[in-house]
Backbone as numpy.savetxt, mean C-alpha at the origin, in Angstrom:
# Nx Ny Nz CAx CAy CAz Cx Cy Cz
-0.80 19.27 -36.94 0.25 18.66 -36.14 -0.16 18.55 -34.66
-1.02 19.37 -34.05 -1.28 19.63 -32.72 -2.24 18.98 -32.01
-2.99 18.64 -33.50 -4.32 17.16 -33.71 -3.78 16.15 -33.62
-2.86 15.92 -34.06 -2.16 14.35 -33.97 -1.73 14.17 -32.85
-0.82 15.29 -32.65 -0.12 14.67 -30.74 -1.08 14.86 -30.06
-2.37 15.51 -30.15 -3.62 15.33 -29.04 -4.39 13.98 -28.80
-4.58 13.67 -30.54 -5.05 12.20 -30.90 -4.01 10.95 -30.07
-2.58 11.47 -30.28 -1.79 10.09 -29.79 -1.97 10.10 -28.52
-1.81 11.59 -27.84 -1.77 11.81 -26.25 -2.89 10.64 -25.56
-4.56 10.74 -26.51 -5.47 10.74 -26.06 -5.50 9.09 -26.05
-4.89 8.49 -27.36 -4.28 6.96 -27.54 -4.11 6.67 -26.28
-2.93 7.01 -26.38 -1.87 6.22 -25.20 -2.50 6.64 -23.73
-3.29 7.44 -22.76 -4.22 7.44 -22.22 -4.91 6.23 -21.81
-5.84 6.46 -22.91 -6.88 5.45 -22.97 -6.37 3.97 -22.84
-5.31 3.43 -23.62 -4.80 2.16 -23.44 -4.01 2.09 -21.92
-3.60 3.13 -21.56 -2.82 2.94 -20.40 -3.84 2.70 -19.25
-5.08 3.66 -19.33 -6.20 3.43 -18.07 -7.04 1.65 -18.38
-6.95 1.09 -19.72 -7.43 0.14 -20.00 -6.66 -0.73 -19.49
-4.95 -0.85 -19.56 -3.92 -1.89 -18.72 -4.34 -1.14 -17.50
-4.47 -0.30 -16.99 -4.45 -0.23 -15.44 -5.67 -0.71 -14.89
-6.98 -0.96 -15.44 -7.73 -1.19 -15.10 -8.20 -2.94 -15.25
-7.98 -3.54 -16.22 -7.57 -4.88 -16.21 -6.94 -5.60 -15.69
-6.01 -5.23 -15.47 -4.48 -5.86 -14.88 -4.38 -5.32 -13.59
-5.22 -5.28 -12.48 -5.21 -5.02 -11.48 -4.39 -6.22 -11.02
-3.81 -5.82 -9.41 -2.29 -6.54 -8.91 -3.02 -7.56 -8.39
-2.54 -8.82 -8.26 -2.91 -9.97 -7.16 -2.27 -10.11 -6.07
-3.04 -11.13 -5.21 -2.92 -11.31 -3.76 -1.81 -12.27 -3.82
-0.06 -11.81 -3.10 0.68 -12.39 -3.11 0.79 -13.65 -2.81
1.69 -14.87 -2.55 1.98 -16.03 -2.35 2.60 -16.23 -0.75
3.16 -17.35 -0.31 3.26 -17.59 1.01 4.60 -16.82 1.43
5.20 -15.99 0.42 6.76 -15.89 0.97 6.87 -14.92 2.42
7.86 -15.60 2.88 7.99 -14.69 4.26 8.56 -13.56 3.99
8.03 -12.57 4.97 9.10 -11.09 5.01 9.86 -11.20 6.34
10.44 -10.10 6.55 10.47 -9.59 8.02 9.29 -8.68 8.53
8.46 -8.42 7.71 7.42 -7.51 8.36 6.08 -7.29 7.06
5.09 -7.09 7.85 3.73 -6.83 7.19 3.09 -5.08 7.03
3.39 -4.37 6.38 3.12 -3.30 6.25 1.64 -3.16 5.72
0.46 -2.41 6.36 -1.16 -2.38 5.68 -1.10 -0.89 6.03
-1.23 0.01 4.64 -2.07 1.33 5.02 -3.42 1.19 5.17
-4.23 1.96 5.98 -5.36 1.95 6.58 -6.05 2.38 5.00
-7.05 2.12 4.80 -8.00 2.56 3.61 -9.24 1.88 3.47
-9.73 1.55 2.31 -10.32 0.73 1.79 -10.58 -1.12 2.29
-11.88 -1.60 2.90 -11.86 -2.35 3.42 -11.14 -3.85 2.99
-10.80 -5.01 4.23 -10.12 -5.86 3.78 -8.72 -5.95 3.61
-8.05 -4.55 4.05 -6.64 -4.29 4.00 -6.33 -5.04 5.31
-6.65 -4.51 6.40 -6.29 -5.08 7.68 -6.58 -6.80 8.17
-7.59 -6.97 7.82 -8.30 -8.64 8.21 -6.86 -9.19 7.57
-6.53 -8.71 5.94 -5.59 -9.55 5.43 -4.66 -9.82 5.90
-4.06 -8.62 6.06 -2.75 -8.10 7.00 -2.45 -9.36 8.01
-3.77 -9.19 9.09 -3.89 -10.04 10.13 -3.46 -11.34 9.86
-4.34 -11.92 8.86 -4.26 -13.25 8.72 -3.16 -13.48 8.28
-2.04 -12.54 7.48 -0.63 -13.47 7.00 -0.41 -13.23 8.49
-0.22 -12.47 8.97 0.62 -12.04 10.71 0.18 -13.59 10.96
-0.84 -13.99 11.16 -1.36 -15.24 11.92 -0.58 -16.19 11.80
-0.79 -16.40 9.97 -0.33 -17.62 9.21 1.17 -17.67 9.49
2.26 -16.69 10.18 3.64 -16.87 10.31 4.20 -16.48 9.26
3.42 -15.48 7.83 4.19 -14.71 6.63 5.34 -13.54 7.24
5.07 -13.03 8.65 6.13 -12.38 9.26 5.74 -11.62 10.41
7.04 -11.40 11.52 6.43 -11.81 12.83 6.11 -10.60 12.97
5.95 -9.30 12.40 5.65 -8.20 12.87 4.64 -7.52 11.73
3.85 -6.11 12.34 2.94 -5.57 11.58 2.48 -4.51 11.62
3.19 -3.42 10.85 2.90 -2.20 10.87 1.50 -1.21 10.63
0.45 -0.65 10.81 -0.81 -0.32 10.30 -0.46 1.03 10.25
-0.51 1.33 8.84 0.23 2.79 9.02 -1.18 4.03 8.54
-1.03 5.21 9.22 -2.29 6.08 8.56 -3.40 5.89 9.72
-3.14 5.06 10.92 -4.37 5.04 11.68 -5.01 6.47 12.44
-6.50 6.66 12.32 -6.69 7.79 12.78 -6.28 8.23 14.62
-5.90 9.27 14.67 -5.34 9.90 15.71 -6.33 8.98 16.90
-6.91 9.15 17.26 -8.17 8.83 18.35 -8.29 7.48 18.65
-7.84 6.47 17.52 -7.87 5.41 18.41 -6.98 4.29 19.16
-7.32 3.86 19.99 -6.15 3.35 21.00 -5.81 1.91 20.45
-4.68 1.41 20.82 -4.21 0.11 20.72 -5.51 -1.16 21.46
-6.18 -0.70 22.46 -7.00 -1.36 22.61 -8.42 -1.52 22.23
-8.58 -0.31 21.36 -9.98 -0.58 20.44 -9.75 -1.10 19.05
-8.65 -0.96 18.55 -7.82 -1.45 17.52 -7.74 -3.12 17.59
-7.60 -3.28 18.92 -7.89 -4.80 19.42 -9.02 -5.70 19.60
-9.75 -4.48 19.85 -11.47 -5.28 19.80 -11.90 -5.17 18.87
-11.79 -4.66 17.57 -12.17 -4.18 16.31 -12.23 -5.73 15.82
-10.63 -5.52 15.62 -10.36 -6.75 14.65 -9.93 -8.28 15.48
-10.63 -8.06 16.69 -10.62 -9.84 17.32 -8.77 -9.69 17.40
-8.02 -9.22 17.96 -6.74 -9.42 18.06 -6.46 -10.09 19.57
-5.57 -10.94 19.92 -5.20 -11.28 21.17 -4.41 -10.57 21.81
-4.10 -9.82 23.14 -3.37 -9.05 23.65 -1.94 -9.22 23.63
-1.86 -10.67 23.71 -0.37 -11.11 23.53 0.02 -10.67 22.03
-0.73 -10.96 20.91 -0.62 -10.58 19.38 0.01 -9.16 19.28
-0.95 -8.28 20.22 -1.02 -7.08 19.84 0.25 -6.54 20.51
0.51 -7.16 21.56 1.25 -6.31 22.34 2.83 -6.64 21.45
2.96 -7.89 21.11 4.48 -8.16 20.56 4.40 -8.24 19.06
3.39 -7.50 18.13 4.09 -8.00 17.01 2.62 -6.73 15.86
1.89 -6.01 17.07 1.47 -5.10 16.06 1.61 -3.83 16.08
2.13 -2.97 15.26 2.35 -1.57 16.04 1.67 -0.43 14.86
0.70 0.36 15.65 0.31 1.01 14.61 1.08 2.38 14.76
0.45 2.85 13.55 1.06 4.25 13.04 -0.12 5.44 13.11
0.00 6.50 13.78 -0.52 7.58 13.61 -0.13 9.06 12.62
0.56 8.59 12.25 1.22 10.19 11.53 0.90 10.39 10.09
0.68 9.27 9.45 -0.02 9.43 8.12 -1.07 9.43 7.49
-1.46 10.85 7.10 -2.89 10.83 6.54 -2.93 11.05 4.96
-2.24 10.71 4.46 -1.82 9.80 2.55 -1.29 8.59 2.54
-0.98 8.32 1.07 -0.13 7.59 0.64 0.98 7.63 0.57
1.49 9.09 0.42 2.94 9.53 0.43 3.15 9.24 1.99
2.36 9.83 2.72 2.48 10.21 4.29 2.41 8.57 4.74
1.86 7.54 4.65 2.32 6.04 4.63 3.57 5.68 4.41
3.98 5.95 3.24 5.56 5.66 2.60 6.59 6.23 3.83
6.18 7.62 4.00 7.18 8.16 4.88 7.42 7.69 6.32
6.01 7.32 6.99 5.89 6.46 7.89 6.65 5.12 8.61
6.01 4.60 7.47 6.56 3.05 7.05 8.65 2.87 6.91
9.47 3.98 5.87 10.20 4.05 5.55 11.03 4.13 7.19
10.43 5.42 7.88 11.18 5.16 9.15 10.96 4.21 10.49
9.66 3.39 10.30 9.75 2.21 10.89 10.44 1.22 10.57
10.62 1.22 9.27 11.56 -0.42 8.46 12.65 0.52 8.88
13.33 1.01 8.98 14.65 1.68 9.51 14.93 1.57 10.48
13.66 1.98 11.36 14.05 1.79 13.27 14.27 0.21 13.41
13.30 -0.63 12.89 13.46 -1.81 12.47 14.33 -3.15 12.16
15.14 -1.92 11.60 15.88 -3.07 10.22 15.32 -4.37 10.01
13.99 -3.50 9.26 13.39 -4.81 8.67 14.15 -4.60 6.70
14.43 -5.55 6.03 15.08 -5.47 4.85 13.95 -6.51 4.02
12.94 -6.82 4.68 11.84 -7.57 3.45 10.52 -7.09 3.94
9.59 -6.85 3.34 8.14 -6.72 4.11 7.19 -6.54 3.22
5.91 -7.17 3.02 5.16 -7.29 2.78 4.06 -6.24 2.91
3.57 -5.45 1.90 2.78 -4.60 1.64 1.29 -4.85 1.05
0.34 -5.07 2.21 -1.27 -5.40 2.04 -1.97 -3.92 1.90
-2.29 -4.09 0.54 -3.39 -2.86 0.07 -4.49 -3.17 -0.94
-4.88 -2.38 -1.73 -6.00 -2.63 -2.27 -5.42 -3.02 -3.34
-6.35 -3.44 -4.44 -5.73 -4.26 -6.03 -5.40 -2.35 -6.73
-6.15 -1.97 -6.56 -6.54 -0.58 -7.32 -5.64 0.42 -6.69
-5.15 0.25 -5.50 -4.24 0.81 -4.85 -2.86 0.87 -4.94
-2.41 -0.32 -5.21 -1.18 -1.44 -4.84 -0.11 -0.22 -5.39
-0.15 -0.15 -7.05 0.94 -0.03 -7.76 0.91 1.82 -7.29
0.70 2.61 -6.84 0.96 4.07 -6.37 1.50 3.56 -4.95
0.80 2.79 -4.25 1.77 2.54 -3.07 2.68 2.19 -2.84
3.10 1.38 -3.72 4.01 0.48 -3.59 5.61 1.33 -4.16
4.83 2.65 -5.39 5.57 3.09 -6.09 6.30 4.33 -4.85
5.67 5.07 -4.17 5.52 5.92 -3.07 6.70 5.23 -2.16
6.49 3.62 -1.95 7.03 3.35 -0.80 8.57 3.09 -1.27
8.56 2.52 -2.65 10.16 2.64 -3.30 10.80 3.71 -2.96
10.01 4.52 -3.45 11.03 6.32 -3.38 11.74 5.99 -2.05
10.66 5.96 -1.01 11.56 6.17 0.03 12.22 5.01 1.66
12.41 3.54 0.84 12.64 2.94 1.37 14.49 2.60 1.05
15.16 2.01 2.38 16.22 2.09 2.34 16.66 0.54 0.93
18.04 1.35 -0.13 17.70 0.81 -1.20 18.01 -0.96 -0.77
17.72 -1.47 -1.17 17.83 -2.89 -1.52 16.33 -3.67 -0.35
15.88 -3.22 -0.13 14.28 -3.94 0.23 13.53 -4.05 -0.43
13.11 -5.30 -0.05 12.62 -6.22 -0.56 11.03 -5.97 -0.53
9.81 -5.58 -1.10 8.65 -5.60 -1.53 7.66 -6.55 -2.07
7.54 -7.32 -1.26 6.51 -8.34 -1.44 4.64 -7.91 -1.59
4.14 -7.61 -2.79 3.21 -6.70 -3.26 1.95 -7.95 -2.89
0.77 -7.86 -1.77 0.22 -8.54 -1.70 -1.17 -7.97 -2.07
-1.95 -7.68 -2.88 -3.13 -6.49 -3.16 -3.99 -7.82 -2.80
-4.93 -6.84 -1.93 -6.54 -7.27 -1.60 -7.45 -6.82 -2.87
-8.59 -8.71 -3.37 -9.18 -7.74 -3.96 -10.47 -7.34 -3.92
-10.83 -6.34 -4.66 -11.78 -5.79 -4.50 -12.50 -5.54 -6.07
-13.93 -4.94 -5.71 -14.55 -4.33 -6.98 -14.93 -2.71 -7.11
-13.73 -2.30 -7.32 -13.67 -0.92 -7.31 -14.40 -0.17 -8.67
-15.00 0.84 -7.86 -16.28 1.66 -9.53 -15.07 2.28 -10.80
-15.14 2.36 -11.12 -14.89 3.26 -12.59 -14.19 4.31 -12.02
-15.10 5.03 -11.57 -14.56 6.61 -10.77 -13.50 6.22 -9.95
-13.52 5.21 -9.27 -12.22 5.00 -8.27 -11.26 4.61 -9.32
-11.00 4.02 -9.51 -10.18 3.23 -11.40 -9.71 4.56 -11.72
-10.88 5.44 -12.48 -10.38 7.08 -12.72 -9.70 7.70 -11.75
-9.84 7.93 -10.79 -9.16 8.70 -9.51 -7.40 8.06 -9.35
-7.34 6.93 -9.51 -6.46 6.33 -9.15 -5.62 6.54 -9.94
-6.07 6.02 -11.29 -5.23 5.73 -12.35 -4.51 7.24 -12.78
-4.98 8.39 -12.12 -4.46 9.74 -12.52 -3.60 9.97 -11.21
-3.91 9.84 -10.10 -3.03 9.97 -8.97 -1.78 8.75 -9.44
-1.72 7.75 -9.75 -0.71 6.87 -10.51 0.25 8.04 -11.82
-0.36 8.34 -12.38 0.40 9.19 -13.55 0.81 10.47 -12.48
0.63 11.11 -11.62 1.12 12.27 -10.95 2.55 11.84 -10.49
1.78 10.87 -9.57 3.13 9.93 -8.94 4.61 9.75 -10.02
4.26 9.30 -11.13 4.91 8.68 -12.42 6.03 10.00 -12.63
4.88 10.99 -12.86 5.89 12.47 -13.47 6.17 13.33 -12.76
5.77 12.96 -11.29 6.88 13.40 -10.08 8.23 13.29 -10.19
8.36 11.63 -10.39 9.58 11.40 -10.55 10.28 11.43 -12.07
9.44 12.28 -12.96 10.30 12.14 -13.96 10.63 13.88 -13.84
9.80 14.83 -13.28 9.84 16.33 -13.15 10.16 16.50 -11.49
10.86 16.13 -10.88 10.75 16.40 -9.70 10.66 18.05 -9.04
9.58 18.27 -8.13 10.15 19.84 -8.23 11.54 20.27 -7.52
């Protein structure tokens, strides 16, 4: 009996890391938000970010998770930003060094905010733990516009993820 539910356990596993790994998220469509949310990570999060900010997807842009040390104006020369850009419509975040610690971030900027739509640029391999993180703790009825950058992430990252995804999952089904 203890073979079988190990065998099914090991089933349903395996098919679940196989949909998570296939079915990675795509790069959203033109809809506007009130705001552009990018946790810092994995490259290509930010350029993206930028370019909806550019394109008029929404007039503001949160960078949440940025490391302590750097300033609004190297942040500016990094990524080619215009001072006028930066000064009215990008604001980064220092206080989060996770994903959870993003969510929490983010949650009380869209609050200070009252932003009620916003657009979330992350990785393809990333998307669905962030996005899941940022539900928990966003005020209810916002709106999540899931825009994943993509990428070609190894196996091991796929593995890493796809288990930090199931933690996330039975957090909320075991909360402590």
């Amino acid at each position: 009996m203890i073979g079988r539910i190990a065998s099914l356990l090991a089933i349903v596993w395996a098919l679940g890391f196989l949909w998570f790994a296939v079915s990675l998220p795509q790069p959203a469509g033109n809809e506007k938000t009130d705001a552009i949310v990018v946790p810092t990570g994995s490259g290509g999060r930010i350029p993206r970010g930028l370019a909806m900010l550019r394109e008029g997807a929404a007039p503001r842009m949160l960078v949440t998770g940025v490391f302590q040390s750097v300033t609004p104006r190297e942040f500016a020369a990094e990524y080619k930003i215009a001072p006028d850009l930066m000064t009215c419509c990008v604001t980064l975040g220092f206080a989060a060094l996770d994903t959870r610690g993003n969510a929490r971030e983010t949650a009380g900027w869209v609050e200070a905010n009252k932003v009620h739509s916003l657009r979330l640029v992350t990785s393809d391999w990333h998307m669905r733990r962030a996005a899941r993180e940022l539900a928990d703790r966003l005020p209810p009825g916002t709106v999540v516009v899931r825009d994943a950058v993509p990428s070609q992430p190894s196996l091991w990252i796929l593995f890493l993820e796809y288990h930090k995804l199931l933690a996330t999952w039975a957090g909320r089904l075991w909360p402590a």
